[in-house]
C-alpha positions in Angstrom: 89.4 12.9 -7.4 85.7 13.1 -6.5 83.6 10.3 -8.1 81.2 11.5 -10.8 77.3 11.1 -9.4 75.0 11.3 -12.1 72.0 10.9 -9.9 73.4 14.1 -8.5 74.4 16.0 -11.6 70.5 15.0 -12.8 69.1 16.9 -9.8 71.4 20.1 -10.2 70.3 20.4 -13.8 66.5 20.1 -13.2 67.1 22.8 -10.3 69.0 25.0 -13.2 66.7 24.7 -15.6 63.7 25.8 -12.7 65.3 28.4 -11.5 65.8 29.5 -15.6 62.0 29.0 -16.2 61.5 31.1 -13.3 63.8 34.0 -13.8 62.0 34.3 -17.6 58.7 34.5 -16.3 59.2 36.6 -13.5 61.3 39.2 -15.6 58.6 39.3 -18.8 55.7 39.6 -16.1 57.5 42.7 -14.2 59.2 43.9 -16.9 56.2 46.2 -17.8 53.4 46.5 -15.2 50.9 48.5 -16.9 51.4 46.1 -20.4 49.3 43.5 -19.5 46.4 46.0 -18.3 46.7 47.6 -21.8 46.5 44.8 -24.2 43.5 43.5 -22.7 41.5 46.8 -22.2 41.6 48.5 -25.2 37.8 48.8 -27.4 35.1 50.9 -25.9 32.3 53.2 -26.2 30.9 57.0 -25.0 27.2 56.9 -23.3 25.4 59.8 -23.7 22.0 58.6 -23.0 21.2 56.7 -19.9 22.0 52.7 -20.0 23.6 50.0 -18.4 27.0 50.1 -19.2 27.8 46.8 -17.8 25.1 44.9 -19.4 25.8 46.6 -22.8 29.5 45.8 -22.4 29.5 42.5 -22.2 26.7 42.4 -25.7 29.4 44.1 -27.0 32.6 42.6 -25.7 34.1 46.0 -24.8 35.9 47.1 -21.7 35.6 50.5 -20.7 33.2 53.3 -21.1 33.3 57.0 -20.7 29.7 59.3 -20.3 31.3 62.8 -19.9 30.9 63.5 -16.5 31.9 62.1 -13.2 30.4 59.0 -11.1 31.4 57.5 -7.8 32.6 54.0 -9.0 35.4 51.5 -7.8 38.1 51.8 -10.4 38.5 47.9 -10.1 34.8 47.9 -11.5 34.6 46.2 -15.0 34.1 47.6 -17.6 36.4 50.6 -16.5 35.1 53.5 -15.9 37.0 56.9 -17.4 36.0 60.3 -14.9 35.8 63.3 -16.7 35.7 67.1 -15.2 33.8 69.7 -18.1 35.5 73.0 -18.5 33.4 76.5 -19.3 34.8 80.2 -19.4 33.0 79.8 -15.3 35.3 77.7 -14.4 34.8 73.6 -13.8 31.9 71.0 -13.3 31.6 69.2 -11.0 32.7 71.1 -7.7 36.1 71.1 -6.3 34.1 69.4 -3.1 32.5 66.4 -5.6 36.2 66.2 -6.9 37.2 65.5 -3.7 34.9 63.5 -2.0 35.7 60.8 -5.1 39.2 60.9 -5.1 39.5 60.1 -1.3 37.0 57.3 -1.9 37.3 56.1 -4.8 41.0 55.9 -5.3 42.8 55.0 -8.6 40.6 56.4 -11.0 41.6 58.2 -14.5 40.5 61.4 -14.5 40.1 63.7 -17.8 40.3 67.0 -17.8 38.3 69.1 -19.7 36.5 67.7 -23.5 37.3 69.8 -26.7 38.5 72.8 -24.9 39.2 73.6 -29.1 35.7 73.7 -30.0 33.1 76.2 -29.8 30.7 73.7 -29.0 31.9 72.0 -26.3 33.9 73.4 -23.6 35.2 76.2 -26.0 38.0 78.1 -23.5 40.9 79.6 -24.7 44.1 78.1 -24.4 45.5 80.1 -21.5 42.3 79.4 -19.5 42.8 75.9 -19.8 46.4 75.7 -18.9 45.6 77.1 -15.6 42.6 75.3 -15.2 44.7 71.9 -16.0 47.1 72.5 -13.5 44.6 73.4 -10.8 43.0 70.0 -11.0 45.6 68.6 -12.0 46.9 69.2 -8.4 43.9 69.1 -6.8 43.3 65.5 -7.7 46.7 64.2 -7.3 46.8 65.8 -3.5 43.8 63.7 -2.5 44.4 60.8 -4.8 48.2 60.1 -5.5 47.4 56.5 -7.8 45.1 58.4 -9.9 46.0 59.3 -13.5 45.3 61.9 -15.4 44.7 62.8 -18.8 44.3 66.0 -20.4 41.1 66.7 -22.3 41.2 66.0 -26.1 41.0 68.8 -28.9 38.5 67.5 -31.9 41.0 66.9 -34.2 45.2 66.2 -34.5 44.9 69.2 -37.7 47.8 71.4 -37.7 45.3 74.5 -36.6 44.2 72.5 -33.3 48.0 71.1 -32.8 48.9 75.1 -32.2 45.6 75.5 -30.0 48.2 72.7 -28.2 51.8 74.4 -28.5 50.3 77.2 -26.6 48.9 75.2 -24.1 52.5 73.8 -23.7 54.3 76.7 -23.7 52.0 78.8 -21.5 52.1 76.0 -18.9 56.2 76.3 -19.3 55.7 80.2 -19.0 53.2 80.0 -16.1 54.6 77.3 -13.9 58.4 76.8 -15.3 58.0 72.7 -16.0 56.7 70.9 -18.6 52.8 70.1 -18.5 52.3 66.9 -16.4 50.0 64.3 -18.0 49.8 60.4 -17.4 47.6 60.1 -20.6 47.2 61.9 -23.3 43.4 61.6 -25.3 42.2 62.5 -28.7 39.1 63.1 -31.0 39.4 61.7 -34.2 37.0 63.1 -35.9 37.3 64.4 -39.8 35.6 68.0 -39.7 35.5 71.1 -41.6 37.6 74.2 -39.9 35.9 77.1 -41.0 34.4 80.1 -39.8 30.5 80.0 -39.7 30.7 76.4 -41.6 29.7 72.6 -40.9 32.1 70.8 -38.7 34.6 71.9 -35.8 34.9 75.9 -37.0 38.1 77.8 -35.6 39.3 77.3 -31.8 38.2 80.5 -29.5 40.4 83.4 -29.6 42.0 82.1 -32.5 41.4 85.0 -35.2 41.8 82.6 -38.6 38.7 81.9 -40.5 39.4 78.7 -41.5 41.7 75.5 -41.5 41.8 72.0 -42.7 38.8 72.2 -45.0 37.7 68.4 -45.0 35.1 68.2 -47.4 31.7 65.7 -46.5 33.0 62.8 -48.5 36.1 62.9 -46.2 34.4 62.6 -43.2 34.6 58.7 -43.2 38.2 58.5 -45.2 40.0 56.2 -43.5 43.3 57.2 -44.8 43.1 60.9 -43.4 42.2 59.3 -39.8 45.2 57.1 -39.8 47.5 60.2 -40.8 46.0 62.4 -38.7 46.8 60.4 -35.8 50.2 59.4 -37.3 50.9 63.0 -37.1 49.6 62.9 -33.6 51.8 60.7 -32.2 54.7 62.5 -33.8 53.2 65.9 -32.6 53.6 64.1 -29.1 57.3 62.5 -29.5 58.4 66.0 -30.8 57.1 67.5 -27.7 58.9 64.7 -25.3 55.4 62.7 -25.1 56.7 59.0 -26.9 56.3 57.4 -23.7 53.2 58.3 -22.9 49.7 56.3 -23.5 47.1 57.5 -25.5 43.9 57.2 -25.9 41.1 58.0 -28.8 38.3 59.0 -26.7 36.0 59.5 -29.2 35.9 59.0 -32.9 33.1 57.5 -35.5 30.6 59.0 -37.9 28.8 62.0 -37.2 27.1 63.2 -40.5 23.7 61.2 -41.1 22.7 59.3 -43.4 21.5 61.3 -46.2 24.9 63.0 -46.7 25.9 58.9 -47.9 26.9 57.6 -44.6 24.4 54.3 -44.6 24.8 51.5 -41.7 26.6 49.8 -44.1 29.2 52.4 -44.7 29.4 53.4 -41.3 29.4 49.4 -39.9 32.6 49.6 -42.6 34.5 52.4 -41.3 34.5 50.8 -37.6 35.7 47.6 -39.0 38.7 49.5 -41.1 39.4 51.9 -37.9 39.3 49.0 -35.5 41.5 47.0 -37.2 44.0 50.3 -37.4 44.3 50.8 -33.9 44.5 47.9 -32.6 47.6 46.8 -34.7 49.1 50.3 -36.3 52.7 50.1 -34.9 55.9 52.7 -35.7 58.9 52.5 -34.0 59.9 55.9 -34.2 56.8 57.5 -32.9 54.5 54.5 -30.9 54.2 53.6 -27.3 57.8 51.7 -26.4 55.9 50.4 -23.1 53.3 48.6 -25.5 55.3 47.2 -28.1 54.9 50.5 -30.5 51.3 50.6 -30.8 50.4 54.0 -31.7 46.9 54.1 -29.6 46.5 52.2 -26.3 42.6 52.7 -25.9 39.9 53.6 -28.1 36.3 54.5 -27.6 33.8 54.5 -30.3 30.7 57.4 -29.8 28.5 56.4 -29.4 26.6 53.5 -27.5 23.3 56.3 -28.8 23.0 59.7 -28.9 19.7 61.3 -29.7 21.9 64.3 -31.9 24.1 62.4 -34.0 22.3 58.6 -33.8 23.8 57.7 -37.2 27.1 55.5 -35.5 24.3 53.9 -32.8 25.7 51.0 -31.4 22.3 50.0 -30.3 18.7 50.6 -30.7 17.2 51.9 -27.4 13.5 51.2 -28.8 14.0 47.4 -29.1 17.2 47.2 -27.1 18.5 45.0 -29.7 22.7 45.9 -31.4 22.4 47.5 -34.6 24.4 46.5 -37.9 26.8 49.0 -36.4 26.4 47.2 -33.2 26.9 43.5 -34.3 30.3 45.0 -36.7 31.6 46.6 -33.0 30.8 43.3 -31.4 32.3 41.1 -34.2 35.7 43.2 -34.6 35.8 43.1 -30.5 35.6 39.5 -30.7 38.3 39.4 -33.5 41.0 41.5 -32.0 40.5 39.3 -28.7 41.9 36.3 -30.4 
Protein backbone atom coordinates (compact mmCIF):
# COMPACT_ATOMS: atom_id res chain seq x y z
CA UNK A 1 0.00 0.00 0.00
CA UNK A 2 1.07 3.38 -1.17
CA UNK A 3 1.85 5.85 1.73
CA UNK A 4 -0.52 8.73 2.12
CA UNK A 5 1.41 12.24 1.12
CA UNK A 6 -0.49 15.01 2.27
CA UNK A 7 1.98 17.56 0.92
CA UNK A 8 0.84 15.84 -2.31
CA UNK A 9 -2.82 15.47 -1.84
CA UNK A 10 -2.62 19.61 -0.83
CA UNK A 11 -1.15 20.36 -4.24
CA UNK A 12 -3.82 18.17 -6.33
CA UNK A 13 -6.58 19.89 -4.51
CA UNK A 14 -5.41 23.54 -5.09
CA UNK A 15 -4.87 22.34 -8.87
CA UNK A 16 -8.70 21.04 -8.70
CA UNK A 17 -10.09 23.81 -7.35
CA UNK A 18 -7.97 26.17 -10.30
CA UNK A 19 -8.89 24.32 -12.81
CA UNK A 20 -12.83 24.72 -11.22
CA UNK A 21 -12.39 28.51 -10.97
CA UNK A 22 -11.37 28.39 -14.45
CA UNK A 23 -13.84 26.26 -16.18
CA UNK A 24 -16.76 28.78 -14.31
CA UNK A 25 -15.32 31.71 -15.73
CA UNK A 26 -14.50 30.68 -18.97
CA UNK A 27 -18.08 29.04 -19.50
CA UNK A 28 -20.20 32.36 -18.05
CA UNK A 29 -17.77 34.63 -20.24
CA UNK A 30 -18.47 32.46 -23.53
CA UNK A 31 -21.52 31.38 -22.71
CA UNK A 32 -23.22 34.50 -24.37
CA UNK A 33 -20.94 36.73 -26.50
CA UNK A 34 -23.08 39.45 -27.40
CA UNK A 35 -24.43 39.64 -23.28
CA UNK A 36 -21.84 41.53 -22.12
CA UNK A 37 -21.98 44.19 -25.14
CA UNK A 38 -25.70 44.60 -24.31
CA UNK A 39 -25.84 45.24 -20.62
CA UNK A 40 -23.40 47.90 -20.92
CA UNK A 41 -24.67 49.69 -24.09
CA UNK A 42 -28.08 50.24 -23.65
CA UNK A 43 -29.35 54.43 -23.01
CA UNK A 44 -29.03 56.70 -25.91
CA UNK A 45 -30.31 59.50 -27.92
CA UNK A 46 -31.43 60.61 -31.76
CA UNK A 47 -29.40 63.94 -33.21
CA UNK A 48 -31.26 65.76 -35.53
CA UNK A 49 -29.48 68.95 -35.38
CA UNK A 50 -25.72 69.15 -35.80
CA UNK A 51 -23.57 68.37 -32.47
CA UNK A 52 -20.93 66.51 -31.07
CA UNK A 53 -22.17 63.32 -30.27
CA UNK A 54 -19.11 62.24 -28.35
CA UNK A 55 -18.86 65.22 -26.27
CA UNK A 56 -22.60 65.20 -25.52
CA UNK A 57 -22.35 61.48 -24.63
CA UNK A 58 -20.26 61.56 -22.15
CA UNK A 59 -22.50 64.93 -20.35
CA UNK A 60 -24.85 62.58 -20.55
CA UNK A 61 -23.54 59.15 -19.77
CA UNK A 62 -25.15 57.48 -22.80
CA UNK A 63 -23.61 55.14 -25.35
CA UNK A 64 -24.86 55.19 -28.63
CA UNK A 65 -26.52 57.61 -30.89
CA UNK A 66 -28.43 57.40 -34.11
CA UNK A 67 -28.95 60.83 -36.62
CA UNK A 68 -31.03 59.22 -39.47
CA UNK A 69 -28.75 58.90 -42.06
CA UNK A 70 -25.49 57.29 -42.78
CA UNK A 71 -21.71 58.39 -41.71
CA UNK A 72 -18.39 56.67 -42.40
CA UNK A 73 -17.39 55.82 -38.76
CA UNK A 74 -15.37 52.80 -37.14
CA UNK A 75 -18.04 50.70 -35.44
CA UNK A 76 -15.47 50.23 -32.50
CA UNK A 77 -16.02 54.19 -32.11
CA UNK A 78 -17.68 55.10 -28.70
CA UNK A 79 -20.40 56.04 -28.36
CA UNK A 80 -21.77 53.55 -31.17
CA UNK A 81 -22.88 54.73 -33.94
CA UNK A 82 -26.41 53.16 -35.50
CA UNK A 83 -26.34 53.61 -39.85
CA UNK A 84 -29.58 54.14 -41.15
CA UNK A 85 -30.69 53.91 -45.03
CA UNK A 86 -34.27 56.34 -45.65
CA UNK A 87 -36.77 54.81 -47.81
CA UNK A 88 -39.21 57.01 -50.37
CA UNK A 89 -41.71 55.64 -53.10
CA UNK A 90 -38.07 56.56 -55.47
CA UNK A 91 -36.41 54.15 -54.06
CA UNK A 92 -33.40 54.49 -51.22
CA UNK A 93 -31.02 57.26 -49.76
CA UNK A 94 -28.08 57.15 -49.73
CA UNK A 95 -26.74 55.41 -53.09
CA UNK A 96 -26.19 51.79 -53.51
CA UNK A 97 -22.42 53.10 -54.29
CA UNK A 98 -22.32 55.16 -50.61
CA UNK A 99 -23.76 51.79 -49.25
CA UNK A 100 -21.02 50.21 -50.48
CA UNK A 101 -18.09 52.09 -50.15
CA UNK A 102 -19.00 51.95 -46.10
CA UNK A 103 -19.59 48.54 -45.78
CA UNK A 104 -16.21 47.48 -47.30
CA UNK A 105 -14.59 50.02 -45.06
CA UNK A 106 -16.13 50.30 -42.32
CA UNK A 107 -16.99 46.79 -41.36
CA UNK A 108 -19.29 45.77 -38.45
CA UNK A 109 -21.68 48.39 -38.52
CA UNK A 110 -25.63 48.05 -37.69
CA UNK A 111 -27.39 49.10 -40.37
CA UNK A 112 -31.28 50.19 -40.26
CA UNK A 113 -33.33 49.95 -42.89
CA UNK A 114 -35.80 52.25 -43.62
CA UNK A 115 -37.66 54.79 -40.56
CA UNK A 116 -41.52 54.68 -40.23
CA UNK A 117 -42.13 53.07 -43.49
CA UNK A 118 -45.99 53.30 -41.57
CA UNK A 119 -46.16 56.83 -41.50
CA UNK A 120 -47.22 59.38 -43.96
CA UNK A 121 -44.65 61.56 -42.70
CA UNK A 122 -41.70 59.82 -42.84
CA UNK A 123 -40.76 57.38 -45.36
CA UNK A 124 -44.51 56.52 -45.93
CA UNK A 125 -44.24 53.30 -48.60
CA UNK A 126 -46.44 50.72 -48.74
CA UNK A 127 -45.81 47.52 -47.31
CA UNK A 128 -45.00 45.59 -50.41
CA UNK A 129 -42.52 48.30 -51.50
CA UNK A 130 -40.74 47.88 -48.45
CA UNK A 131 -40.45 44.11 -48.39
CA UNK A 132 -38.57 44.27 -51.54
CA UNK A 133 -36.69 47.18 -50.74
CA UNK A 134 -35.57 45.25 -47.30
CA UNK A 135 -34.39 42.46 -48.92
CA UNK A 136 -32.44 44.34 -51.55
CA UNK A 137 -30.33 45.91 -48.94
CA UNK A 138 -30.61 43.56 -46.91
CA UNK A 139 -28.43 41.58 -49.40
CA UNK A 140 -26.62 44.18 -50.60
CA UNK A 141 -25.05 44.99 -47.29
CA UNK A 142 -24.44 41.54 -46.11
CA UNK A 143 -22.48 40.70 -49.59
CA UNK A 144 -19.96 43.53 -48.94
CA UNK A 145 -20.10 43.37 -45.21
CA UNK A 146 -20.84 39.84 -43.73
CA UNK A 147 -20.29 41.07 -39.57
CA UNK A 148 -22.73 43.69 -40.20
CA UNK A 149 -26.18 43.49 -38.61
CA UNK A 150 -29.16 44.56 -39.64
CA UNK A 151 -32.27 45.89 -38.35
CA UNK A 152 -35.44 46.51 -40.03
CA UNK A 153 -36.79 50.08 -39.89
CA UNK A 154 -39.34 50.74 -37.08
CA UNK A 155 -43.22 51.45 -37.66
CA UNK A 156 -44.38 54.54 -35.11
CA UNK A 157 -46.16 52.55 -32.94
CA UNK A 158 -46.66 48.51 -31.71
CA UNK A 159 -50.92 49.43 -32.21
CA UNK A 160 -52.66 46.50 -33.61
CA UNK A 161 -53.30 48.76 -37.01
CA UNK A 162 -49.41 49.16 -37.50
CA UNK A 163 -48.75 45.34 -36.24
CA UNK A 164 -50.87 44.42 -39.66
CA UNK A 165 -48.85 47.12 -41.66
CA UNK A 166 -46.17 44.21 -40.24
CA UNK A 167 -47.99 40.82 -40.99
CA UNK A 168 -48.01 41.85 -44.51
CA UNK A 169 -44.55 42.72 -44.57
CA UNK A 170 -44.02 39.15 -43.25
CA UNK A 171 -46.06 37.40 -45.33
CA UNK A 172 -45.19 39.20 -48.62
CA UNK A 173 -41.50 38.60 -47.87
CA UNK A 174 -42.72 34.63 -47.39
CA UNK A 175 -44.68 35.06 -50.72
CA UNK A 176 -41.94 36.94 -52.65
CA UNK A 177 -38.80 35.09 -51.56
CA UNK A 178 -40.20 31.68 -49.91
CA UNK A 179 -38.22 32.25 -46.31
CA UNK A 180 -38.96 34.05 -43.45
CA UNK A 181 -37.71 37.80 -43.40
CA UNK A 182 -34.12 37.93 -42.17
CA UNK A 183 -33.35 40.51 -39.42
CA UNK A 184 -30.54 40.63 -36.74
CA UNK A 185 -32.49 43.41 -34.77
CA UNK A 186 -35.61 44.34 -34.68
CA UNK A 187 -36.40 48.47 -33.77
CA UNK A 188 -39.43 50.25 -32.58
CA UNK A 189 -41.05 53.81 -32.05
CA UNK A 190 -42.74 54.08 -29.03
CA UNK A 191 -44.57 56.79 -29.47
CA UNK A 192 -48.44 57.31 -28.06
CA UNK A 193 -50.25 58.94 -31.24
CA UNK A 194 -53.68 59.39 -32.59
CA UNK A 195 -54.57 56.99 -35.78
CA UNK A 196 -56.87 58.88 -37.68
CA UNK A 197 -57.51 60.04 -40.91
CA UNK A 198 -56.83 63.91 -41.40
CA UNK A 199 -56.11 64.08 -37.36
CA UNK A 200 -53.10 64.94 -34.87
CA UNK A 201 -50.71 62.10 -34.50
CA UNK A 202 -49.52 59.07 -36.77
CA UNK A 203 -52.88 59.06 -39.15
CA UNK A 204 -53.44 55.61 -41.15
CA UNK A 205 -50.34 53.68 -42.89
CA UNK A 206 -50.35 54.33 -46.93
CA UNK A 207 -52.57 52.16 -48.89
CA UNK A 208 -54.26 51.17 -45.95
CA UNK A 209 -58.03 52.28 -46.64
CA UNK A 210 -59.26 52.52 -42.72
CA UNK A 211 -59.81 56.00 -41.42
CA UNK A 212 -58.78 55.51 -38.14
CA UNK A 213 -57.20 53.22 -35.37
CA UNK A 214 -55.99 53.40 -31.89
CA UNK A 215 -57.52 56.82 -31.03
CA UNK A 216 -55.03 57.92 -28.15
CA UNK A 217 -56.34 60.94 -26.89
CA UNK A 218 -53.59 64.11 -25.88
CA UNK A 219 -53.61 63.28 -22.16
CA UNK A 220 -52.36 59.79 -23.23
CA UNK A 221 -49.59 60.82 -25.01
CA UNK A 222 -47.23 60.63 -21.83
CA UNK A 223 -49.22 57.45 -20.07
CA UNK A 224 -46.74 55.43 -19.04
CA UNK A 225 -48.94 52.42 -18.66
CA UNK A 226 -50.01 52.30 -22.47
CA UNK A 227 -46.07 52.49 -23.41
CA UNK A 228 -45.26 49.62 -21.32
CA UNK A 229 -48.29 47.52 -22.92
CA UNK A 230 -47.78 48.51 -26.08
CA UNK A 231 -44.38 47.22 -26.06
CA UNK A 232 -45.52 44.20 -24.00
CA UNK A 233 -47.60 43.46 -26.94
CA UNK A 234 -44.60 44.04 -29.07
CA UNK A 235 -42.52 41.57 -27.89
CA UNK A 236 -45.33 39.04 -27.96
CA UNK A 237 -46.26 40.22 -31.58
CA UNK A 238 -42.45 39.19 -32.19
CA UNK A 239 -42.41 35.68 -30.22
CA UNK A 240 -45.69 34.79 -32.08
CA UNK A 241 -43.96 35.47 -35.31
CA UNK A 242 -40.67 33.23 -34.31
CA UNK A 243 -38.74 36.61 -33.26
CA UNK A 244 -38.10 35.71 -29.08
CA UNK A 245 -34.65 35.46 -29.75
CA UNK A 246 -34.07 38.33 -31.34
CA UNK A 247 -32.74 41.96 -29.88
CA UNK A 248 -34.64 44.87 -29.93
CA UNK A 249 -34.26 48.04 -29.84
CA UNK A 250 -36.56 51.42 -29.08
CA UNK A 251 -35.09 53.75 -31.45
CA UNK A 252 -37.00 56.45 -30.68
CA UNK A 253 -39.56 57.26 -28.04
CA UNK A 254 -40.31 60.57 -25.72
CA UNK A 255 -42.67 63.49 -25.75
CA UNK A 256 -43.66 65.16 -28.79
CA UNK A 257 -46.72 67.42 -28.02
CA UNK A 258 -45.43 70.86 -26.51
CA UNK A 259 -45.89 72.34 -23.66
CA UNK A 260 -49.10 74.10 -23.80
CA UNK A 261 -51.04 70.79 -24.44
CA UNK A 262 -49.62 70.11 -20.31
CA UNK A 263 -46.41 68.46 -21.11
CA UNK A 264 -44.03 70.96 -18.87
CA UNK A 265 -40.16 70.00 -18.27
CA UNK A 266 -41.31 68.72 -15.28
CA UNK A 267 -43.72 66.25 -16.67
CA UNK A 268 -41.66 65.35 -19.43
CA UNK A 269 -38.20 65.12 -17.13
CA UNK A 270 -40.86 62.48 -15.26
CA UNK A 271 -41.88 60.41 -18.03
CA UNK A 272 -38.07 59.67 -18.98
CA UNK A 273 -37.32 58.72 -15.42
CA UNK A 274 -40.64 56.19 -15.31
CA UNK A 275 -39.71 54.85 -19.02
CA UNK A 276 -36.04 54.52 -18.19
CA UNK A 277 -36.49 52.76 -15.28
CA UNK A 278 -39.07 50.29 -17.45
CA UNK A 279 -36.65 49.32 -19.97
CA UNK A 280 -33.93 48.87 -18.40
CA UNK A 281 -35.41 46.30 -15.84
CA UNK A 282 -38.98 45.04 -17.51
CA UNK A 283 -38.39 41.32 -17.76
CA UNK A 284 -41.09 38.33 -18.93
CA UNK A 285 -40.04 34.98 -19.39
CA UNK A 286 -42.47 34.07 -21.90
CA UNK A 287 -41.92 36.86 -24.32
CA UNK A 288 -38.20 38.72 -23.44
CA UNK A 289 -34.77 38.32 -24.84
CA UNK A 290 -33.46 34.55 -23.46
CA UNK A 291 -29.82 35.75 -24.61
CA UNK A 292 -30.23 38.87 -22.10
CA UNK A 293 -31.72 37.36 -19.20
CA UNK A 294 -35.52 38.20 -20.40
CA UNK A 295 -35.21 41.78 -20.75
CA UNK A 296 -37.89 42.84 -23.03
CA UNK A 297 -35.71 45.85 -24.77
CA UNK A 298 -31.98 45.65 -25.27
CA UNK A 299 -31.36 49.35 -26.39
CA UNK A 300 -33.20 52.46 -26.19
CA UNK A 301 -32.76 55.87 -27.58
CA UNK A 302 -34.46 58.86 -26.29
CA UNK A 303 -35.38 61.81 -29.30
CA UNK A 304 -34.11 63.89 -29.05
CA UNK A 305 -30.59 65.41 -28.09
CA UNK A 306 -32.79 68.81 -29.93
CA UNK A 307 -34.88 69.14 -32.60
CA UNK A 308 -35.94 72.53 -33.85
CA UNK A 309 -39.84 70.84 -34.64
CA UNK A 310 -40.66 69.08 -31.59
CA UNK A 311 -37.88 70.80 -28.94
CA UNK A 312 -40.25 69.98 -26.03
CA UNK A 313 -38.17 66.45 -24.86
CA UNK A 314 -34.62 68.63 -25.55
CA UNK A 315 -31.96 67.07 -23.88
CA UNK A 316 -29.93 70.16 -24.18
CA UNK A 317 -30.05 73.78 -24.90
CA UNK A 318 -28.10 74.57 -28.03
CA UNK A 319 -28.21 78.45 -27.11
CA UNK A 320 -26.17 78.10 -23.88
CA UNK A 321 -24.98 74.53 -24.50
CA UNK A 322 -25.89 73.73 -21.06
CA UNK A 323 -28.37 70.01 -20.26
CA UNK A 324 -31.76 70.92 -19.62
CA UNK A 325 -34.05 69.62 -16.65
CA UNK A 326 -34.83 66.96 -19.14
CA UNK A 327 -31.12 66.67 -19.71
CA UNK A 328 -29.79 66.42 -16.04
CA UNK A 329 -33.13 63.64 -15.37
CA UNK A 330 -31.45 61.57 -18.66
CA UNK A 331 -28.06 62.04 -17.16
CA UNK A 332 -29.14 61.19 -13.59
CA UNK A 333 -31.23 57.91 -14.58
CA UNK A 334 -28.07 56.99 -16.88
CA UNK A 335 -25.97 57.27 -13.90
CA UNK A 336 -28.50 55.10 -11.91
CA UNK A 337 -29.04 52.22 -14.13
CA UNK A 338 -25.04 52.00 -14.36
CA UNK A 339 -24.72 51.04 -10.82
Amino acid sequence: MQKFDKNNHQFYVIIFIILIVYVILFSHLNRNPNQAKLLSNRIGFGISTKADPILWAKELNATWYLDWKTTPVKAIQKPEYWQMIRLSKDGFHPSATEIIEIAINYPGQTWIIGNEPDNIYQDNIEYTQFTQLYHHLYYLIKRYDPTSKIAIGAISQPTPLRLRYLDLVLAEYQRSFNQKLPVDWWTLHAYLLREEKDSWGADIPPGFQETNGSLYEIEQHGDLSIFTNNILAFRSWMKKNGYQNTPLAITEFGILLPKEFGFTPERVAEYLSLTFDWLSTGKDTNIGFPQDEYLIVQKFAWFSLGDVIYPVADLVDFSTLELTPIGEQFRKSSLSIDK
